[in-house]
C-alpha positions in Angstrom: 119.5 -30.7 93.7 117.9 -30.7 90.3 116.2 -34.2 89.6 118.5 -35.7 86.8 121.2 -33.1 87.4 124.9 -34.9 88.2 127.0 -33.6 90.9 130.5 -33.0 91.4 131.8 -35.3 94.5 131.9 -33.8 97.4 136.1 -34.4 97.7 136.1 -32.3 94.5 133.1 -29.5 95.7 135.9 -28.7 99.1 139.2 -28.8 96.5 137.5 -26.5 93.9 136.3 -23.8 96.5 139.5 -23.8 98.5 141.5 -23.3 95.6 139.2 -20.1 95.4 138.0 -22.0 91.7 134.5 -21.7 92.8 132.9 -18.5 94.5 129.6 -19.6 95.5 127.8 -16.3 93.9 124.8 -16.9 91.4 126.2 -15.7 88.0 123.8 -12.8 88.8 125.6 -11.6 91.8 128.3 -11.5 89.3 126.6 -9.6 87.0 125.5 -6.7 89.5 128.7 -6.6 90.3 130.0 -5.3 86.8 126.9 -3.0 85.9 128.4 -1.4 89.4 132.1 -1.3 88.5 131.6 -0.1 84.7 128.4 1.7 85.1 129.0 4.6 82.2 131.0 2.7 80.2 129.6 1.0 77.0 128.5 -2.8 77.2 126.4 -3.9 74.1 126.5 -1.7 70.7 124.0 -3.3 67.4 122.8 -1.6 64.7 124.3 2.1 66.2 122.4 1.5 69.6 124.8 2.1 72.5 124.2 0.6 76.0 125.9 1.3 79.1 126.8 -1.0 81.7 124.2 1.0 83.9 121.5 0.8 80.9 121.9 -3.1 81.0 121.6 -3.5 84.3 118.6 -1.8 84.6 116.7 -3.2 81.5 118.2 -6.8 83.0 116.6 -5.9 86.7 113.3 -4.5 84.6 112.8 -7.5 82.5 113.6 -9.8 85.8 110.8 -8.6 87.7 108.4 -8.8 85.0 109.1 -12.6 84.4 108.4 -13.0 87.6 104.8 -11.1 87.6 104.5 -13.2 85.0 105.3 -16.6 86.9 108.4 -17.2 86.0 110.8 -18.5 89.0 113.6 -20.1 90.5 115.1 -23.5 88.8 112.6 -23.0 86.1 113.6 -23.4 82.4 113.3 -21.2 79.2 113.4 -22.0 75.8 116.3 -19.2 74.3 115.5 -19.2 70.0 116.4 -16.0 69.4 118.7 -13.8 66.6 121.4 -11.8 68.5 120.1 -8.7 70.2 120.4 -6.6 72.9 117.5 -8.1 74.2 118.6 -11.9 74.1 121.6 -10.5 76.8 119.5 -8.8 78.7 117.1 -11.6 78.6 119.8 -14.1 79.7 120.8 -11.6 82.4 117.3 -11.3 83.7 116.6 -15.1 83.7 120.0 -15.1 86.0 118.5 -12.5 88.0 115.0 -14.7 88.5 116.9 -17.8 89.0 115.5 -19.5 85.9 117.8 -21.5 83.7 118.3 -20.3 79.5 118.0 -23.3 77.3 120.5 -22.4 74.7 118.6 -23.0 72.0 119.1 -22.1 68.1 116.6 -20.2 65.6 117.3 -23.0 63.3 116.2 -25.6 65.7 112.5 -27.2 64.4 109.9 -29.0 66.2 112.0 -32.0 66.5 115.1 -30.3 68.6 113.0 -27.9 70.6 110.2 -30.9 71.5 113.5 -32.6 72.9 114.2 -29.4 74.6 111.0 -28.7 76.1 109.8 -32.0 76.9 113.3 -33.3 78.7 113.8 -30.0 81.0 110.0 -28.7 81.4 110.5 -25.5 80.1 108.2 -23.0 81.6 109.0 -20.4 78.4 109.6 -20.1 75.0 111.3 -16.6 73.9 111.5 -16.1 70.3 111.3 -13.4 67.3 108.2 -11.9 66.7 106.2 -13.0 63.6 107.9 -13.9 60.3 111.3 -14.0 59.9 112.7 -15.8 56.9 109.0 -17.1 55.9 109.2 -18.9 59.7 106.2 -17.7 62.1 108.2 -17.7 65.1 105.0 -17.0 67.3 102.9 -19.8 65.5 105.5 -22.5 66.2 105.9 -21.3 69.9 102.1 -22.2 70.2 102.8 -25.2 68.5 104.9 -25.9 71.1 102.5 -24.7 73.8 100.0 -27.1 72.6 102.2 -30.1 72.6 104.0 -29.3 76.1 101.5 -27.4 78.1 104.2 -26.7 80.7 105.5 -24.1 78.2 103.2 -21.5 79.4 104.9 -18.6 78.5 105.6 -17.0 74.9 108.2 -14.0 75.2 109.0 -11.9 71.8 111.4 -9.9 71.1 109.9 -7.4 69.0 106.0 -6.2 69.2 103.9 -9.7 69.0 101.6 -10.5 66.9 99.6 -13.3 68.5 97.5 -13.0 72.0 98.8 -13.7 75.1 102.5 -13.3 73.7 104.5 -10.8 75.8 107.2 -8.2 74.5 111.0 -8.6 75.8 111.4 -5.0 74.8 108.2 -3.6 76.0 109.0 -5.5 79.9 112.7 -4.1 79.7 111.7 -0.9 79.7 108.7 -0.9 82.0 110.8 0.7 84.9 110.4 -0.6 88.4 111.3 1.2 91.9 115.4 -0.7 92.1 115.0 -0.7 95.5 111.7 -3.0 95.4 112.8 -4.9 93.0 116.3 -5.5 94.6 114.6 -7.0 97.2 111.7 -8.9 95.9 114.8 -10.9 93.4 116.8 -11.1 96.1 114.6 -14.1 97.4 115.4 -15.7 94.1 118.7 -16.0 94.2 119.5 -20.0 93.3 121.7 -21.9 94.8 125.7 -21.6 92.6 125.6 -25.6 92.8 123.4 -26.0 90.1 122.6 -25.2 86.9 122.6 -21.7 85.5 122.3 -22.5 81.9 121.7 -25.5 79.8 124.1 -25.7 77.0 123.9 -28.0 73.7 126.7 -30.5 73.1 128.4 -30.2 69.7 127.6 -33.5 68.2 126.1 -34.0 64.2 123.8 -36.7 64.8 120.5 -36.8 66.3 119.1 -34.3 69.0 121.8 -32.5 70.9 122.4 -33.8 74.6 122.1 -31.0 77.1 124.5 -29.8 79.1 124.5 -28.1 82.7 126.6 -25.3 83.4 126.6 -24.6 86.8 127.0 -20.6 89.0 129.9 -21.6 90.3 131.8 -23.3 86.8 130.5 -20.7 84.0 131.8 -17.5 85.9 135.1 -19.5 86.7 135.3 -20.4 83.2 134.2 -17.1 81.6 136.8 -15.8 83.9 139.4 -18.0 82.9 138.8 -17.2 79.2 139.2 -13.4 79.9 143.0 -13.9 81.3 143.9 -16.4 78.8 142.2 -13.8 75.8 144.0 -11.3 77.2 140.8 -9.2 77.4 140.5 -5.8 79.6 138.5 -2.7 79.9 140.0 -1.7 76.2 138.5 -5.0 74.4 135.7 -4.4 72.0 134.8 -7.9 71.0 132.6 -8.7 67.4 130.9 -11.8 68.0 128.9 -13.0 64.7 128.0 -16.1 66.2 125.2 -17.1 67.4 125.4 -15.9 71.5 123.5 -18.5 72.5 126.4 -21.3 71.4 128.9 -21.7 74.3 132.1 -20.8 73.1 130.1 -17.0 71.9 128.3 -16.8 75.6 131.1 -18.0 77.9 134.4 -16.8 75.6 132.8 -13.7 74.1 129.7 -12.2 75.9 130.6 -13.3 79.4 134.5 -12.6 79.2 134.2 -9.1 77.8 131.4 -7.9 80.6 133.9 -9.4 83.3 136.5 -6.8 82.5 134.1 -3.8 81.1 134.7 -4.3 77.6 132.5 -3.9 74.5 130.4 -6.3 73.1 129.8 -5.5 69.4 126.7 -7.2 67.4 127.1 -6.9 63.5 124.5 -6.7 61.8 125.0 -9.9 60.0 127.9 -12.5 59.8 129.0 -11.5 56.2 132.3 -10.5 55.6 131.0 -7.5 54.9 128.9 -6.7 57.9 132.0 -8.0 60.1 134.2 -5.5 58.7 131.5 -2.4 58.5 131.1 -3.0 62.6 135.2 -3.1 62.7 134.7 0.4 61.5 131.7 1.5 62.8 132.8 0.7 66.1 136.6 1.0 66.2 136.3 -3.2 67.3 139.6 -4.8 68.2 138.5 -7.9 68.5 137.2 -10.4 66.4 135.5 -14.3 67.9 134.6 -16.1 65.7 134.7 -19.5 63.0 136.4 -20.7 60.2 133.4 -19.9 57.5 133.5 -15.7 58.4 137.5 -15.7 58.1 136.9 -16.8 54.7 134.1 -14.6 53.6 136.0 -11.8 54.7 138.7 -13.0 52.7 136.6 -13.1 49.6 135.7 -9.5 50.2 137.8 -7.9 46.8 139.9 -5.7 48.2 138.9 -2.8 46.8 135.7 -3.2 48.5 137.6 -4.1 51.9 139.8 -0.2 51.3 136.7 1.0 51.8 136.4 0.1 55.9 138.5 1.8 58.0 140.0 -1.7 59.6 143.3 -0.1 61.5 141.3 -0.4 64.8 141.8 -4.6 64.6 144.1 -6.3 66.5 143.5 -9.7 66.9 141.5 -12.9 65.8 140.4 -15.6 67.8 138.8 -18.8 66.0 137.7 -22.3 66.6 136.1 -24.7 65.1 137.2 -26.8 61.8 140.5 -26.7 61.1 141.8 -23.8 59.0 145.1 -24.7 56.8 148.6 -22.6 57.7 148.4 -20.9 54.6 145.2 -19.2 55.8 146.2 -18.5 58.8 148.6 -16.6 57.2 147.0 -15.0 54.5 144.5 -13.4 57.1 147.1 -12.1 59.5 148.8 -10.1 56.3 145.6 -9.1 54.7 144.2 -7.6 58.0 147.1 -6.9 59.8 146.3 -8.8 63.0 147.3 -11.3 65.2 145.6 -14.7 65.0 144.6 -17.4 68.0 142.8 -20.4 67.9 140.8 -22.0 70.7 139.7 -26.3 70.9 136.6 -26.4 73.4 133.3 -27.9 73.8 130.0 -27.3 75.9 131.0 -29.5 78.6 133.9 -28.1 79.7 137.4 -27.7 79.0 138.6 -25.1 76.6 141.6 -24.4 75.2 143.5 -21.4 73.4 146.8 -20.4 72.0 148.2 -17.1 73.9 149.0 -13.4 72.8 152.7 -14.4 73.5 153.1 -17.6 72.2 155.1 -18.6 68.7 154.0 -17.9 65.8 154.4 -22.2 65.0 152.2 -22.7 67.9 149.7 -20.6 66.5 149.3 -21.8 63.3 149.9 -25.8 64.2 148.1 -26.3 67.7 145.1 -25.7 69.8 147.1 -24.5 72.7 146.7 -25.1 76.5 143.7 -25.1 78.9 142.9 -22.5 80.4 142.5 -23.0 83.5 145.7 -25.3 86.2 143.2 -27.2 87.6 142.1 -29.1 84.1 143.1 -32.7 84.4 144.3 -34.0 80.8 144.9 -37.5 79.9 145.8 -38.7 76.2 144.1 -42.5 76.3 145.3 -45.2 73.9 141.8 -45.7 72.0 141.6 -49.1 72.7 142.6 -49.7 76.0 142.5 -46.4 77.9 146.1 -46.7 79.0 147.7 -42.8 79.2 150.0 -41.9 76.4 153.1 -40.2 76.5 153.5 -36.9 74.7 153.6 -36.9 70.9 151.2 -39.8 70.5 147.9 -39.2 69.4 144.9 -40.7 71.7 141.4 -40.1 73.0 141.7 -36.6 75.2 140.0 -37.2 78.3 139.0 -34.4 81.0 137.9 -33.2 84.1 138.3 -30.2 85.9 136.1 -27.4 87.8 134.4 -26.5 84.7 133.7 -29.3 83.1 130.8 -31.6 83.8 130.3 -35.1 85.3 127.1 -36.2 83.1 125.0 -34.8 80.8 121.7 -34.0 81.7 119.0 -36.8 82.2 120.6 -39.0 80.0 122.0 -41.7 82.5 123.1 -44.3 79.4 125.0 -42.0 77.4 126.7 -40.9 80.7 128.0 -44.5 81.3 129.6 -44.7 77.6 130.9 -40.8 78.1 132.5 -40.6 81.5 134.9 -42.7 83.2 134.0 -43.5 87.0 136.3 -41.0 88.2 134.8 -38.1 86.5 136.9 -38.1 83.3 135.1 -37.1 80.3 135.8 -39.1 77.3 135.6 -36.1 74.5 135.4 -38.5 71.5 138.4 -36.2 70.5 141.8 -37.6 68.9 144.8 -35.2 70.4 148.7 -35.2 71.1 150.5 -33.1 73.0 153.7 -31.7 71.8 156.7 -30.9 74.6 155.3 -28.0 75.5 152.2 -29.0 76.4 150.3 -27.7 73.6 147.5 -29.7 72.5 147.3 -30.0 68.5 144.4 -31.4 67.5 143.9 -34.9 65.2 140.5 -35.5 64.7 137.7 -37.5 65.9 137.4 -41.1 67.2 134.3 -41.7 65.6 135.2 -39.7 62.3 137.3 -43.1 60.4 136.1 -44.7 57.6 136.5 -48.1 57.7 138.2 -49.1 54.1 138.5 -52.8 54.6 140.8 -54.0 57.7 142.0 -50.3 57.5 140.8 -47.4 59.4 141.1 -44.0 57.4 140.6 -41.2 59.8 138.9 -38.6 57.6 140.4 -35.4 59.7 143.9 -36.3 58.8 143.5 -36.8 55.1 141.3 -33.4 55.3 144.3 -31.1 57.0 146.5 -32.8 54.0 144.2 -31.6 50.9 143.6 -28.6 52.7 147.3 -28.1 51.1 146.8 -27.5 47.7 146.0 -24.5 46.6 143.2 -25.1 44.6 141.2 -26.7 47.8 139.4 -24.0 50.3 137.2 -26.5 52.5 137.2 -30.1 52.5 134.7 -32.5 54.1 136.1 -36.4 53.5 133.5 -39.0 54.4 132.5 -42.4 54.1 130.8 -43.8 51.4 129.5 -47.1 50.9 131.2 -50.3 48.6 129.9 -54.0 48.5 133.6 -55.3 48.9 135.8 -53.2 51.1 132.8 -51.7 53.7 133.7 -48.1 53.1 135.6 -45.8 51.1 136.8 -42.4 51.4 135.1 -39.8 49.3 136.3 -35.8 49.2 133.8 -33.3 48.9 136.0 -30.4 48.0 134.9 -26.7 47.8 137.7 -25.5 45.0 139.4 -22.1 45.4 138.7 -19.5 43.6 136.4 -21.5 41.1 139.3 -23.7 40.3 138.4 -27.4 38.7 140.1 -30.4 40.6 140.2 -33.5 39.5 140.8 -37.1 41.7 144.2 -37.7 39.6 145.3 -34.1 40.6 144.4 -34.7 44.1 145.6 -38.5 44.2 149.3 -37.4 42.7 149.0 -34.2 45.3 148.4 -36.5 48.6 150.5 -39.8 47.4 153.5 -37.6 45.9 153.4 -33.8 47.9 152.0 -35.0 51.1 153.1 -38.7 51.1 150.4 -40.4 53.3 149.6 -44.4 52.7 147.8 -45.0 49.6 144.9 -46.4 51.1 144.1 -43.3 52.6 143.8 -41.0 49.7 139.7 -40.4 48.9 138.4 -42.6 45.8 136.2 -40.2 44.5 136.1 -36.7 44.3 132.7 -34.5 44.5 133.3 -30.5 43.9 131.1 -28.5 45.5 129.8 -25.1 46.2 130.0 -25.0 49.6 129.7 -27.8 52.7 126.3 -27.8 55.1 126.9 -26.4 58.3 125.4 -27.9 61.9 124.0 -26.0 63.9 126.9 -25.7 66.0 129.3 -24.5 63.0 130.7 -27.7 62.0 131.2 -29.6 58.8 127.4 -31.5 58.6 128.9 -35.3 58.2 126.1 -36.9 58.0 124.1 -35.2 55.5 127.0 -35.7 53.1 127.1 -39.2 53.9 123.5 -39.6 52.9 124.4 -37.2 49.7 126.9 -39.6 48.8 125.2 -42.4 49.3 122.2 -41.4 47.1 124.3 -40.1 44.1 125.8 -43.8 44.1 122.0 -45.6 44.4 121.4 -43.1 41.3 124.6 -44.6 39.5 123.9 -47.9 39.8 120.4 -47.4 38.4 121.3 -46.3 35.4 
């Protein structure tokens, strides 16, 4: 077992295979066993480069027994900071193939996050862009990084490298090997499905991410899971403009859509623009993706959008922040298409509306798991008691794809899972009567505004309502006499002006929430900073606001 890894019980290992959860094949096995059944159909398709089933298998198997030449084995790590590509899946296939374990890294993560990275898992590799992108020397930093772990050994590009002793993703795929020969020679490198397979990133704003272990056994169930609850099949051709690397692109996107021998289609950007030009392109169907794109590609003037042929598009599947009804709405008449949302995080459990639900269930909740065997509980906050349905608690989980402890990080694991293997998502949820879960924001997200607690989500799904609002952030911000304060930093629609007295009169009259909730100050904006994992960046607005007020008062 890997050292600092946590386990699933043995009580829970027997239930999980016996129920047939759990298949005990490396995700690889999995994977040859796709490239066989789909062989001449097409799997990846970027910048009007096709690949076949067949083609990705080979380039996967080519690229697998290079790594190894090049030292690369079983159980060890590699650092993933890479663009989307072709060669990033095939790379992640390959590692699969090796037994070595992707670290889902960003290229946006900095010395900081990826010394975290390196240093807590050993990472044998670092795969990256070749040379500049953006005014970034990818290849520089990676010896950076070499030099401060010297356990990173191994620089992999994707593109022709500039530096020494860096080795080309693209030049190894294609260095063809006898299949045979290598068959066998990866064959003894086949890891055991109990452990990790990949190392995810949790989702949270502050600080380094934790890392989370996905396991052989709970990634392919959940992939697998996700494809019957998207209602994917051998006709799906899936746009993902999300970074692959993130979970809910990897294990509801890429992953789902090679299960059944569907299409994975790269943009060539994540403009609204570039999303609809590879919807006609590419006759997609399919769209994955976050709150941020659906708006850009609402902003697209529509007689720029005439221009894309966009009758191929069926359906739209989003998570993340919350997007408003109205929305919801307006994209499912502009581009004729159906519209789901998923709730999910790294470690585990995922939910999603369904093809054949309501439209009200839709556009108002986060749907069900996907899988029977996820355990749900709906704690009171305070004491942990279970909640009945239609009061909103903490959402706790377990399940056979979601983990018991993050990964070396023993003190946080106390705080985040209860001693019977419940994760404690930090997540405020009810359930209505039919089981759907409809999400309420975050435990930790409340601003303290004297001996009341404000939880900022709530306000935020209110001023979402009026129609001169298109994003909304609400946050704490500091005051000498109550603690905290609510303040609204509001992205305006359409280059509308709102003022606090609009917005105060809107929540108190329209919406008719207590007083004390409704934000104090108002901050319009161009737009809100993103994390790294596509969420509103709390934090740095915090700090924003708190530094426009130190300003005030020293005038």
């Amino acid at each position: 077992m890997l050292e600092g890894f946590v386990p699933w019980p043995d009580d829970f290992v027997k239930l999980y295979k016996r129920k047939g959860y759990w298949e005990d094949l490396a995700l690889a096995e999995h994977f040859d066993r796709w490239v066989q059944q789909h062989a001449d159909r097409p799997a990846i398709v970027h910048d009007g480069r096709e690949i076949t089933y067949r083609d990705m298998g080979r380039y996967s198997t080519n690229l697998a027994y290079q790594l190894l030449r090049l030292g690369l084995g079983t159980y060890d790590r590699v650092i993933f900071q890479l663009f989307n590509s072709p060669e990033l899946v095939c790379l992640f296939y390959a590692c699969q193939k090796v037994g070595a374990i992707p670290i889902c890294s960003l290229p946006t993560h900095r010395l900081h996050e990826i010394s975290h990275f390196a240093g807590t898992v050993g990472a044998r590799a670092h795969a990256v862009p070749s040379g500049k992108v953006k005014d970034f020397d990818f290849e520089l930093f990676a010896d950076e990084v070499g030099r401060a772990f010297p356990h990173v050994e191994i620089v992999l590009t994707v593109g022709k490298p500039e530096r020494e002793n860096h080795h080309s993703i693209n030049e190894l795929m294609h260095t063809d090997v006898d299949p045979d020969k290598a068959s066998a020679v990866l064959a003894k490198c086949r890891p055991d499905p109990m452990e990790p397979a990949v190392f995810q990133l949790s989702g949270g704003t502050t600080d380094v991410p934790k890392i989370v272990p996905r396991t052989h056994n709970d990634y392919y169930y959940n992939a697998k899971c996700e494809a019957i609850a998207q209602s994917f099949g051998p006709e799906t051709r899936c746009i993902v403009p999300m970074p692959l690397t993130h979970n809910m692109p990897m294990v509801c996107g890429v992953l789902p859509t090679h299960i059944v021998g569907g299409l994975l289609v790269l943009p060539s950007g994540s403009s609204g623009v570039a999303v609809m030009e590879a919807i006609d392109r590419y006759k997609a169907n399919t769209l994955l993706t976050v709150p941020v794109i659906m708006h850009r590609m609402l902003e697209v003037p529509e007689d720029k959008r005439r221009q894309y042929d966009l009758s191929s598009f069926r359906r739209l599947w989003w998570g993340g922040n919350p997007v408003e009804p109205k929305t919801q709405l307006q994209f499912r008449e502009v581009f004729s298409c159906d519209t789901n949302q998923v709730f999910g995080m790294a470690e585990g459990m995922i939910a999603w509306t369904r093809v054949d639900d309501p439209l009200e269930t839709k556009l108002h909740t986060q749907g069900r798991p996907v899988s029977e065997a996820d355990e749900i509980i709906i704690a009171d906050v305070n004491t942990g008691h279970p909640l009945p349905y239609g009061e909103t608690g903490e959402l706790w989980v377990r399940g056979p794809y979601t983990i018991r402890g993050y990964y070396k990080a023993p003190e946080r694991n106390r705080e985040a899972f209860t001693e019977d293997g419940y994760y404690r998502t930090g997540d405020l949820m009810k359930r209505d009567e039919a089981g759907n879960l409809v999400f309420m924001g975050r435990v930790k997200d409340c601003i303290s505004r004297g001996v009341e607690k404000i939880n900022a989500e709530e306000v935020e799904k209110h001023i979402l309502r009026h129609p001169k609002v298109r994003a909304v952030a609400v946050v704490a911000m500091p005051d000498k006499i109550m603690g905290e304060r609510a303040c609204a930093f509001v992205v305006p629609a359409n280059g509308a002006t709102l003022t606090l007295d609009e917005l105060s009169e809107f929540l108190l009259n329209e919406c008719r929430i207590a007083k004390f909730k409704i934000p104090e100050r108002i901050e319009l904006t161009d737009d809100l900073p993103i994390s790294k994992v596509g969420k509103y960046e709390k934090k740095t607005l915090r700090e924003r606001i708190a530094q426009i007020l130190k300003d005030e008062a020293s005038l």
